[in-house]
Residue frames relative to the residue before (quaternion, step in Angstrom):
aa qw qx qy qz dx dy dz
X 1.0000 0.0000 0.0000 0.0000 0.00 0.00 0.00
X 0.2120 0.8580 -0.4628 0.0686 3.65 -0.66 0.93
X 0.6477 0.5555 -0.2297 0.4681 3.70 -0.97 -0.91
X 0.5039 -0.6095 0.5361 0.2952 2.69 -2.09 0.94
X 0.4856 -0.6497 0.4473 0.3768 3.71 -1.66 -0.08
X 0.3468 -0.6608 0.5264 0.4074 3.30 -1.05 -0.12
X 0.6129 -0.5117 0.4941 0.3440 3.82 -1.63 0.96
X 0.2084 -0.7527 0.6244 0.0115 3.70 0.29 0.40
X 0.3413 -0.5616 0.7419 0.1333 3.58 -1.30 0.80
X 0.4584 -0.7606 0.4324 0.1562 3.75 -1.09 1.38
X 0.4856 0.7171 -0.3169 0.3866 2.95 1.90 -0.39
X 0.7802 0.1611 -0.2079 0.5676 3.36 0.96 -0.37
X 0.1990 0.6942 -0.6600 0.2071 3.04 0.54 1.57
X 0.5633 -0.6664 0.4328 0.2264 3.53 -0.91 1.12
X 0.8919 0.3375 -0.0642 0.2941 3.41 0.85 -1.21
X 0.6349 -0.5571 0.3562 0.3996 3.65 -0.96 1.20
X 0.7478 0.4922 -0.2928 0.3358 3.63 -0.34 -0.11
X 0.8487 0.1977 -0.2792 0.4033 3.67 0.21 -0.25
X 0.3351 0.6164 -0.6817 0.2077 4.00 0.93 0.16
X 0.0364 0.8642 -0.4068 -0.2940 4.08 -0.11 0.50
X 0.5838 -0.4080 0.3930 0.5816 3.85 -0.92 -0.49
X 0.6701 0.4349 -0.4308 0.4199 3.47 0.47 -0.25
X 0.4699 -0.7340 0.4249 0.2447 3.79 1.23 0.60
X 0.0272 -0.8286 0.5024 -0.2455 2.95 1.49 1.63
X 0.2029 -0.7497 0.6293 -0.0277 3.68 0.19 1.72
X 0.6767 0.3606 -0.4833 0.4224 4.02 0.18 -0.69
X 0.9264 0.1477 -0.0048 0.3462 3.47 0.20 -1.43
X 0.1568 0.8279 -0.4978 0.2052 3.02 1.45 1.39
X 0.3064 -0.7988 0.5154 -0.0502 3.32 -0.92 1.27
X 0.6927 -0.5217 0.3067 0.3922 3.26 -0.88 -1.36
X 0.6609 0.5035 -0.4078 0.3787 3.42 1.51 -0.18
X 0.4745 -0.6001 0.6002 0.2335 3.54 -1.62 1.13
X 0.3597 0.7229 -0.4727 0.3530 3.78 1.15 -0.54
X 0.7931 0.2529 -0.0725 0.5493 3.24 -0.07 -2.01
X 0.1520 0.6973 -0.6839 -0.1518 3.90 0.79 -0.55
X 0.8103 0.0115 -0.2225 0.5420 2.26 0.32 0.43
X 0.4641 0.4633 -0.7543 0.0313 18.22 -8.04 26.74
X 0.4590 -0.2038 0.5981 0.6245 2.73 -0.82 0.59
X 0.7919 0.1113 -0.0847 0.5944 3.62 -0.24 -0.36
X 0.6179 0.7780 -0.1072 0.0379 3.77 0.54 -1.41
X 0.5652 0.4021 0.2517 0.6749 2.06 2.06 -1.48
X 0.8085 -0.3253 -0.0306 0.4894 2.86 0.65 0.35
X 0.8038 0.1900 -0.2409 0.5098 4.03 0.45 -0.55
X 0.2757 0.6593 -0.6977 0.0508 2.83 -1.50 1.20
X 0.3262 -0.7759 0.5142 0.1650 3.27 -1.08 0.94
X 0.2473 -0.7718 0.5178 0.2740 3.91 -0.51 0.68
X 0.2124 0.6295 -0.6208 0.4162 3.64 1.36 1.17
X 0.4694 0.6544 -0.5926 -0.0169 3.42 -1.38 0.43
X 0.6681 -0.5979 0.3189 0.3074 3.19 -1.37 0.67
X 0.6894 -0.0073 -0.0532 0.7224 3.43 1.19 -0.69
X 0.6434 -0.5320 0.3364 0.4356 3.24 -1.85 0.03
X 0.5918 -0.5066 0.4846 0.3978 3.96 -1.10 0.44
X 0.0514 0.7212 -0.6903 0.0265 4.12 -1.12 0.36
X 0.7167 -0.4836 0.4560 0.2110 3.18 -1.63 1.00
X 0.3328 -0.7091 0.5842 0.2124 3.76 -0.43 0.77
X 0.4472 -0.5003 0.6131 0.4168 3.85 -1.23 0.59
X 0.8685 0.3123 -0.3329 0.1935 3.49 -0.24 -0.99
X 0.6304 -0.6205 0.2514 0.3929 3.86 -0.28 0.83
X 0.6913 0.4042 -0.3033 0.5164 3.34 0.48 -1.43
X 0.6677 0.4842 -0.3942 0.4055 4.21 0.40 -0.70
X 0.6193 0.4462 -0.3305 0.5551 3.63 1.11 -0.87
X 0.5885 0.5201 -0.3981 0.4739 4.17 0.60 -0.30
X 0.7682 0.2604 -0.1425 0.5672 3.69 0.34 -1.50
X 0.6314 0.4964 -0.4747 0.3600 3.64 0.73 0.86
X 0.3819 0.7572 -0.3512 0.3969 3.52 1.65 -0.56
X 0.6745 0.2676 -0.3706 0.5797 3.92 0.11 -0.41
X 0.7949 0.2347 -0.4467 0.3370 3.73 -0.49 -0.38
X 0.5310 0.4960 -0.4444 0.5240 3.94 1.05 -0.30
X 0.6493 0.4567 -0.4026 0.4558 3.95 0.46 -0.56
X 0.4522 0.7371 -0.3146 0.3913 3.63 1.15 -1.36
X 0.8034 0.4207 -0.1155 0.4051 3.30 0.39 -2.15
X 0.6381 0.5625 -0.4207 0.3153 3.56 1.11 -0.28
X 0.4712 -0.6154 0.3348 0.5359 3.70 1.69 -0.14
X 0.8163 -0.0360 0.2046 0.5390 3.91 0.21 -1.12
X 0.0489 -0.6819 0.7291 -0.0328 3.43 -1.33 0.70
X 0.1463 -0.7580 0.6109 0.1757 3.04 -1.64 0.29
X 0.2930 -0.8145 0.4980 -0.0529 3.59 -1.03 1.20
X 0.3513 -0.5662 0.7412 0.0813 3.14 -1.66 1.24
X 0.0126 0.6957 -0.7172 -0.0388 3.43 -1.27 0.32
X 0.1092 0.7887 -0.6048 -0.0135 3.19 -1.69 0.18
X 0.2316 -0.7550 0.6100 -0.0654 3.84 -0.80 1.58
X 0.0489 0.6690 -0.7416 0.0079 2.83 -0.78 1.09
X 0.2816 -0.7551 0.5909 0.0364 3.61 -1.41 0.75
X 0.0085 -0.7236 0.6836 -0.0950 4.01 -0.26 0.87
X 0.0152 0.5990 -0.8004 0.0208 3.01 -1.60 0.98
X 0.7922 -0.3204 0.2406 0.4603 4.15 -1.32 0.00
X 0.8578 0.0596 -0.0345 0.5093 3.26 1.39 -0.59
X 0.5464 0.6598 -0.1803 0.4833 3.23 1.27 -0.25
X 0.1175 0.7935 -0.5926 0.0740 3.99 -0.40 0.43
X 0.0457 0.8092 -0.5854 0.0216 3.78 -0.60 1.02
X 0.0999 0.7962 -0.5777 -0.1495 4.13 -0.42 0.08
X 0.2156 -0.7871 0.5691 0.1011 3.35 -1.20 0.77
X 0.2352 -0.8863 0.3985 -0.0175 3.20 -0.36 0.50
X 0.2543 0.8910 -0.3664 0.0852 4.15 0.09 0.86
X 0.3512 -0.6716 0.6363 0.1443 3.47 -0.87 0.21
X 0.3927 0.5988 -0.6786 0.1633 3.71 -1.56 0.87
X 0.3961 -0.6834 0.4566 0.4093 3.39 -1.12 -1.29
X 0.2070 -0.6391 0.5972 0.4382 3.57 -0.96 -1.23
X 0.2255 -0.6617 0.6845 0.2071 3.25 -1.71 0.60
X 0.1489 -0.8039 0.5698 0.0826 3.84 -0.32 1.12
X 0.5429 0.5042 -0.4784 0.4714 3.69 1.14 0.57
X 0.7080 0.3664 -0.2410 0.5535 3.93 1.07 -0.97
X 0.4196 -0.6656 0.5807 0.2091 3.66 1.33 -0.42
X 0.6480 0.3362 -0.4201 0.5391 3.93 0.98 1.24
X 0.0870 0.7139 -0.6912 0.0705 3.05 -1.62 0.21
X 0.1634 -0.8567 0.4890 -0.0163 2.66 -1.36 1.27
X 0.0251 0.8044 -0.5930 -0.0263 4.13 -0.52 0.29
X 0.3193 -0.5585 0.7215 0.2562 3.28 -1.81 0.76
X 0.2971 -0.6559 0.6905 0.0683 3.18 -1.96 0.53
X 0.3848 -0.6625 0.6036 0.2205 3.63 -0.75 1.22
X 0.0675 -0.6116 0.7159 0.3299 4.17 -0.87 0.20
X 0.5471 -0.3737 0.6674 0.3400 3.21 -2.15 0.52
X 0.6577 -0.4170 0.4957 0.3845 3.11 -1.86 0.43
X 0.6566 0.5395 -0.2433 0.4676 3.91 -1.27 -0.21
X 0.6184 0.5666 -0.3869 0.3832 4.23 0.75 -0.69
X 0.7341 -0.4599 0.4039 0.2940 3.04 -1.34 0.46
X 0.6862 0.4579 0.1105 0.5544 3.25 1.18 -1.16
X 0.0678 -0.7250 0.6833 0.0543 4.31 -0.95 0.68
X 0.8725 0.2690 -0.2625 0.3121 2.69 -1.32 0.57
X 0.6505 -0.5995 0.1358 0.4462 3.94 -0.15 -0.30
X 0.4966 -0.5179 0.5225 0.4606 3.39 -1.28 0.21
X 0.1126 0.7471 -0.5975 -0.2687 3.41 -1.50 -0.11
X 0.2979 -0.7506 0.5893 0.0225 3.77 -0.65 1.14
X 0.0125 -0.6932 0.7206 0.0107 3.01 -1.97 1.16
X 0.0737 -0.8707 0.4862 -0.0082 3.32 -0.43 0.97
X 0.1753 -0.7547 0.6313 -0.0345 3.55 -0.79 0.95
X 0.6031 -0.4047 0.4534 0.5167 3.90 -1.10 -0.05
X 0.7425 0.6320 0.0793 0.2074 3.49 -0.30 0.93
X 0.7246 -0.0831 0.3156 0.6070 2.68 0.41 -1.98
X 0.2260 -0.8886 0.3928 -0.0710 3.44 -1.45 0.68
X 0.2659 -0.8677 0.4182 -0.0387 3.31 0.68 1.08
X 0.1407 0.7760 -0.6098 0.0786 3.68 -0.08 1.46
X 0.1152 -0.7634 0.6350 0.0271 3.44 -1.28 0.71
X 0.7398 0.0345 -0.2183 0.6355 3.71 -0.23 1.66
X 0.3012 0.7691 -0.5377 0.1692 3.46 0.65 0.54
X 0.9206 0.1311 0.0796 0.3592 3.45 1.28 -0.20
X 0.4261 -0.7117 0.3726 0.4161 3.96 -0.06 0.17
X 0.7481 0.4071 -0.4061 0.3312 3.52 1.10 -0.16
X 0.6741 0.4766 -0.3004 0.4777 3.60 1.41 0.25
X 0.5902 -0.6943 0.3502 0.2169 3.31 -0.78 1.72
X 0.6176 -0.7087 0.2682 0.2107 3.25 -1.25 1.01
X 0.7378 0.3927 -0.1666 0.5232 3.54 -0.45 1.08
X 0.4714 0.7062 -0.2111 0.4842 3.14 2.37 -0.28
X 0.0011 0.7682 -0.6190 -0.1637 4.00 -0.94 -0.12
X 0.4693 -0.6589 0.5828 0.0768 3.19 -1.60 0.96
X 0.0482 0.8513 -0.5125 -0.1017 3.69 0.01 0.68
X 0.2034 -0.7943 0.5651 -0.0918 3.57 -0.96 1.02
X 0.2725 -0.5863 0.7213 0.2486 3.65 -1.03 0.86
X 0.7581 -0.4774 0.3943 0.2046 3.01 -1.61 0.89
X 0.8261 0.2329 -0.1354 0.4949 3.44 0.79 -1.09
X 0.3468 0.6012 -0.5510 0.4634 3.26 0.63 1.66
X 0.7708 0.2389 -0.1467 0.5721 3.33 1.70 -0.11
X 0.3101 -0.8408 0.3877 0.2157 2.87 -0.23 1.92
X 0.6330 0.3003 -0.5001 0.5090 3.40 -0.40 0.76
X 0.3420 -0.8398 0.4075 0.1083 3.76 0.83 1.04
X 0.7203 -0.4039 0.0372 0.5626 3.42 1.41 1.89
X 0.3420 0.8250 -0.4325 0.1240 3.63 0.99 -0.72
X 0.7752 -0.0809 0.0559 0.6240 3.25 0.80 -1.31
X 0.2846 0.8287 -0.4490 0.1751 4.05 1.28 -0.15
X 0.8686 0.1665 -0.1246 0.4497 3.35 0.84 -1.18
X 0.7052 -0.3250 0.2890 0.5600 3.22 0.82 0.92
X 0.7888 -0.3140 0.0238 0.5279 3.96 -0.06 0.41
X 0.8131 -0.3981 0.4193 0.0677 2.47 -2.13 0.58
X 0.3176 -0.8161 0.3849 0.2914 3.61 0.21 1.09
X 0.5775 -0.5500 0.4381 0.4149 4.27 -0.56 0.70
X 0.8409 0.1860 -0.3073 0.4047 3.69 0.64 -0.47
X 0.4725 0.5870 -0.4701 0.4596 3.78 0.99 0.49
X 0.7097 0.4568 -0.2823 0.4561 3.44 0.91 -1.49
X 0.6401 0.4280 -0.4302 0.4712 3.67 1.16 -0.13
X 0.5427 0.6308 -0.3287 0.4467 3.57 0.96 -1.45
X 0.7912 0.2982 -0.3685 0.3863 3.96 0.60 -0.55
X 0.5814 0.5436 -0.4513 0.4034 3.41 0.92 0.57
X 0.4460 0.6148 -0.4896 0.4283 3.51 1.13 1.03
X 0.5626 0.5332 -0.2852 0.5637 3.59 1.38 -0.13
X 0.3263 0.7018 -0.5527 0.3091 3.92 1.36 -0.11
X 0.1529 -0.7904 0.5932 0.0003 3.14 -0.95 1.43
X 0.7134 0.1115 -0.0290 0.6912 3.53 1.33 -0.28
X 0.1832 0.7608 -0.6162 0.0887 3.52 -1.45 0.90
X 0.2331 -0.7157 0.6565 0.0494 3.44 -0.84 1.44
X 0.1576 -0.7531 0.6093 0.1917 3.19 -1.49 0.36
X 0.6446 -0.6402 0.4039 0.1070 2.69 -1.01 1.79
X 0.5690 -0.4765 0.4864 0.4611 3.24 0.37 -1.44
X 0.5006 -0.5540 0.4987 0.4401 3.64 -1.67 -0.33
X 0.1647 -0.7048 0.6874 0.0601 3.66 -1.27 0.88
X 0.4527 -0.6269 0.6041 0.1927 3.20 -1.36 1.10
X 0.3781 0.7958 -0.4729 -0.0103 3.61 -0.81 0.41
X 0.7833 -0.1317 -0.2052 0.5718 3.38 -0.54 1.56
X 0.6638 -0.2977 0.1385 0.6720 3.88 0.91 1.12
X 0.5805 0.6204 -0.4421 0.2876 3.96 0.41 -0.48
X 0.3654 -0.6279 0.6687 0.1582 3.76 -0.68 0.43
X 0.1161 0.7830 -0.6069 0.0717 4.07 0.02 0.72
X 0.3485 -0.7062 0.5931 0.1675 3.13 -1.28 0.56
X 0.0844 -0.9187 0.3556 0.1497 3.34 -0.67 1.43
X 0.2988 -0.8296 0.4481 0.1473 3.83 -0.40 0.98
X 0.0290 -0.7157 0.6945 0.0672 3.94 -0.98 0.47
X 0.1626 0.7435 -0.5971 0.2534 3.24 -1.16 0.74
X 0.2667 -0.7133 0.5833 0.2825 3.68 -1.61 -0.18
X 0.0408 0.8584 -0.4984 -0.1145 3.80 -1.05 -0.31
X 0.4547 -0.7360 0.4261 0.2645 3.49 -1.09 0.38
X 0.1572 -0.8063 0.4908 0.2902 3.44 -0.41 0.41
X 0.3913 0.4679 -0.6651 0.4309 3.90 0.72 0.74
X 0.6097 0.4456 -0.4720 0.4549 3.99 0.31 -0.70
X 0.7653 0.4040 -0.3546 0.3541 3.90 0.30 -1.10
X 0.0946 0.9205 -0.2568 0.2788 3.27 1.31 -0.27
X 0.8133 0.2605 0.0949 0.5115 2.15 -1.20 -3.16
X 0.5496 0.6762 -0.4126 0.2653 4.26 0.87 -0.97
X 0.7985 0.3694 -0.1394 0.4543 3.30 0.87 -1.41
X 0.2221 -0.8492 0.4737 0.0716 3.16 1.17 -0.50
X 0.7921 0.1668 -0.1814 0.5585 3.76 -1.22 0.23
X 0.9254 -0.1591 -0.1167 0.3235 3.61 -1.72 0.49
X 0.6798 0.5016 -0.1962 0.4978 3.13 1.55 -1.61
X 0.5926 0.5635 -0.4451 0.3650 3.96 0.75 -0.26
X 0.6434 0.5921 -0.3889 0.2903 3.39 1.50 -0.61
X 0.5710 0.5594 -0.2974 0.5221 3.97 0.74 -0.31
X 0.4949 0.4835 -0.3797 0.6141 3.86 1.12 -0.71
X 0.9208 0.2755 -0.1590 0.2258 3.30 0.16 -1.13
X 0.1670 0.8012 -0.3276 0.4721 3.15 2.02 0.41
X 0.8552 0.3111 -0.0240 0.4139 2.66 -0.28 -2.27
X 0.5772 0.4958 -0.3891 0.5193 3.95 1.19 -0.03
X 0.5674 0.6061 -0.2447 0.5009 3.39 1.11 0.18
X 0.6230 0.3497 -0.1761 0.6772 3.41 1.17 -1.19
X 0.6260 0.5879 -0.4234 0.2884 3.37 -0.39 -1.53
X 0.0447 0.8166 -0.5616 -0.1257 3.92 -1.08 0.40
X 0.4214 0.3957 -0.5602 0.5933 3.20 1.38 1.49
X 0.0139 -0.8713 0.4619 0.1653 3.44 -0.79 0.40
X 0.5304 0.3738 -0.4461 0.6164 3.35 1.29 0.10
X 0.5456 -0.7102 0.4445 -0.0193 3.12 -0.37 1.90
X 0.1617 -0.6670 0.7045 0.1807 4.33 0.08 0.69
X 0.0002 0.6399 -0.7680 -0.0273 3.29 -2.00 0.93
X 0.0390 0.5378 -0.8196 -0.1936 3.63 -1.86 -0.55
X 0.0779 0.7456 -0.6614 -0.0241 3.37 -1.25 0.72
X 0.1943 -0.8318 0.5199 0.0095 3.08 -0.97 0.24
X 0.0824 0.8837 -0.4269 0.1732 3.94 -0.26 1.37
X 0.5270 -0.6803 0.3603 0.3601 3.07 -0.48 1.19
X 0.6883 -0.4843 0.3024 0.4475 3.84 -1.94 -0.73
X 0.6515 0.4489 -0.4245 0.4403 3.54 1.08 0.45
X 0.8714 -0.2829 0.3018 0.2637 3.38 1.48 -0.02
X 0.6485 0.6740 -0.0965 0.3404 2.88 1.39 -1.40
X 0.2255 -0.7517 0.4930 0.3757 3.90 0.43 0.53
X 0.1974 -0.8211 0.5203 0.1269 3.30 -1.29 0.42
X 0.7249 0.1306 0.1218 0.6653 3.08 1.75 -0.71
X 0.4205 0.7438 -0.5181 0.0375 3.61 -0.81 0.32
X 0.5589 -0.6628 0.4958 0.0507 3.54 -1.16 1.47
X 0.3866 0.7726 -0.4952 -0.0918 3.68 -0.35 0.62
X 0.2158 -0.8475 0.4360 0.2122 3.50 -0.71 -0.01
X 0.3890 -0.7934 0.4616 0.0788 3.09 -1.11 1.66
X 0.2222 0.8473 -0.4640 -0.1323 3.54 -1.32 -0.06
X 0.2005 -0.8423 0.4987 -0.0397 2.95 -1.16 1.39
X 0.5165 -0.6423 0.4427 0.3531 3.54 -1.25 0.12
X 0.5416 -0.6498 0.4847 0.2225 3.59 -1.03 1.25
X 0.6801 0.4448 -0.0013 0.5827 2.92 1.22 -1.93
X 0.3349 -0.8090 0.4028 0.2667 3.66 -0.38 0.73
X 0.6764 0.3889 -0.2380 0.5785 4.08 -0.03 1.06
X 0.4984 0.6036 -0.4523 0.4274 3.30 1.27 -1.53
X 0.1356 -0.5807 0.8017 0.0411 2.62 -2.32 1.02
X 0.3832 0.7590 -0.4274 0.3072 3.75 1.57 -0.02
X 0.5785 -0.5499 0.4767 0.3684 3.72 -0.79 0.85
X 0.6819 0.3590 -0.2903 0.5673 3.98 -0.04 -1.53
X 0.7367 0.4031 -0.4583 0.2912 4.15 -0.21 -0.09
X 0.6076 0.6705 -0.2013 0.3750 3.70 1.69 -0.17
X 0.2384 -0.7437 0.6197 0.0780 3.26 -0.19 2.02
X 0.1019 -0.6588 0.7296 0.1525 3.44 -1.37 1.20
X 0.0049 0.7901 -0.6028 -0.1111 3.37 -1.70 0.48
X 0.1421 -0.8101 0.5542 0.1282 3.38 -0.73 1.20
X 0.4016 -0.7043 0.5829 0.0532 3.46 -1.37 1.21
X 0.1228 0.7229 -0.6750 0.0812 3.62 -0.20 0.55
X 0.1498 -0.6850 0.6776 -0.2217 3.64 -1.23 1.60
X 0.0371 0.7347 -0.6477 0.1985 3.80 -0.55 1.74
X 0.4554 -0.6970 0.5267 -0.1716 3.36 -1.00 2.01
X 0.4214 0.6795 -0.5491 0.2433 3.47 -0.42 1.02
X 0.7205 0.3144 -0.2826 0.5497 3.43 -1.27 0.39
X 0.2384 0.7906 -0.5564 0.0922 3.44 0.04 1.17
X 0.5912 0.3015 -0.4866 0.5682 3.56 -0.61 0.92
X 0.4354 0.7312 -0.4956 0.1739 3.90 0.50 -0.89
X 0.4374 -0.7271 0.4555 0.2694 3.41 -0.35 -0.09
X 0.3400 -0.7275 0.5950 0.0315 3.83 -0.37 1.63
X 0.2753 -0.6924 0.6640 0.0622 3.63 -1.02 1.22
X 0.3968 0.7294 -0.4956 0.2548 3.70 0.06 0.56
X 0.0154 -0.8344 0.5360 -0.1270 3.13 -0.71 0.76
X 0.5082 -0.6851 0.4384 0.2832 3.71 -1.06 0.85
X 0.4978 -0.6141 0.3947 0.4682 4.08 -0.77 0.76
X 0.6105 -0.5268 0.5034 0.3103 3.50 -1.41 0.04
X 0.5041 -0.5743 0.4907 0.4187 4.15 -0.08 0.53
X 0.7407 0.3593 -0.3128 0.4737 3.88 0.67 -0.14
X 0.6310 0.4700 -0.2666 0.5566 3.33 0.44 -0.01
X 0.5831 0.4772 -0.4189 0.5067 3.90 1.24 -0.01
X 0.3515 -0.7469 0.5372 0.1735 3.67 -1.28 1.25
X 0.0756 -0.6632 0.7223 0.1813 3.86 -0.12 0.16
X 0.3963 -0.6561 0.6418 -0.0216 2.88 -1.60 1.72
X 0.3134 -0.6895 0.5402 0.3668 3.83 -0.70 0.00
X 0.4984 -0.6722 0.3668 0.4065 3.57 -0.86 0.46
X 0.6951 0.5044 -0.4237 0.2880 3.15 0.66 0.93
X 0.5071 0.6052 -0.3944 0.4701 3.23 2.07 -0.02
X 0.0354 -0.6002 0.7571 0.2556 3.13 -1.37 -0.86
X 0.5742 -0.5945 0.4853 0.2852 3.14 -1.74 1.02
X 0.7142 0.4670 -0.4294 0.2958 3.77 0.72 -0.52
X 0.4558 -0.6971 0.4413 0.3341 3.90 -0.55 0.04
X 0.6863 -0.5148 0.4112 0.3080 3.80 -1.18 1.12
């Protein structure tokens, strides 16, 4: 994961889900609803010399969670986006995995009623790059739209409806602060629960190479920058869950309370080692957009 982003014009944001009602000009997307890792990210090797364990001290047990998750090879993941603007509320909702040995991963996205778009997103993600299938009314059916990361200012974070399993972990290497909550039972699991903020220009510079570039995107857009989190991680470490919340301006520049679209990301881990079906499109089956379309519809 690396590199800087580009400032992208929302107009050609590719994806159903952020055009908001609050005439969210940075991270206008596709939904008419709201019209308004190092390791983490991709390498991890489930070689290790000894077994991984939960650090005593919070912030080290937080900004360890992507390269101990990394090392398990593959996870599979629930996600869920919920978008709020002054009036406006959208949630999206998906299911896929990551493969942190091949470095891919893939999830469908339910659309809320109201989107730009019916039926589901489907997303491949790589350090990088992005792979959208139905992202829109001007790209043919069964087609994908491929995109470097920093063509969307919020470098994928929340654009296509969630939050890819190895960014939403990768930005918890910038954890500038972490309380511990306590221990949470969940499905039989003893989890350890963390509160805290972070920065994603710090989580970023961590991951470095393709996958730092979206971290560092969205630390660019974003106009909260100590970053709210809850995470949550088992006794070797392992994230299992983690909650973040974004914010941006509806109103482009605005610094005005009523023009701020908040989104919260919420990303749940299970089946680790399991094998992830995910797989990169085929060079035929990729739509080249002109640089004046976008795939989502007006």
């Amino acid at each position: 994961m690396t590199d800087q982003q580009r400032s992208g014009r929302p107009g050609r944001r590719p994806v159903p889900h952020l055009r908001s009602a609050a005439g969210a000009a940075l991270l206008a997307a596709a939904l008419a609803a709201l019209a308004g890792c190092s390791g983490g990210s991709g390498g991890g090797s489930a070689d290790q010399s000894a077994p991984d364990q939960l650090a005593a001290d919070p912030v080290t047990a937080v900004r360890n969670a992507a390269d101990i998750t990394g090392r398990t090879g593959s996870a599979h993941a629930a996600t869920e986006l919920t978008t709020e603007s002054t009036d406006k509320k959208a949630v999206f909702s998906g299911t896929g995995g990551y493969d942190y040995v091949k470095r891919i991963g893939r999830l469908e996205v339910a659309v809320p009623p109201g989107a730009a778009t019916t039926g589901k997103i489907v997303e491949v993600v790589l350090p990088g790059t992005v792979y959208l299938q139905n992202s829109g009314a001007k790209v043919p059916e069964g087609k994908w739209v491929k995109l470097d990361v920093r063509q969307l200012p919020d470098g994928n974070l929340v654009s296509s409806g969630a939050t890819d399993p190895a960014t939403a972990a990768g930005a918890l290497r910038g954890v500038q602060k972490a309380d511990a909550v306590g221990v949470e039972t969940v499905d039989g699991v003893a989890l350890h629960h963390y509160r805290g903020t972070l920065d994603l220009s710090k989580a970023a510079d961590a991951t470095g190479g393709r996958g730092g570039d979206g971290l560092r995107m969205g630390a660019q857009t974003f106009t909260v920058k100590d970053v709210p989190y809850d995470a949550w991680l088992d006794d070797q470490g392992r994230l299992h869950k983690v909650v973040e919340v974004f914010t941006f301006a509806g109103v482009a520049g605005s610094k005005e309370a009523k023009d701020q679209v908040k989104v919260t990301s919420t990303m749940s881990l299970t089946d680790f080692g399991k094998p992830v079906e995910a797989a990169e499109p085929a060079a035929s089956d990729i739509f080249a957009l002109k640089p004046t379309e976008s795939p989502s519809p007006k």
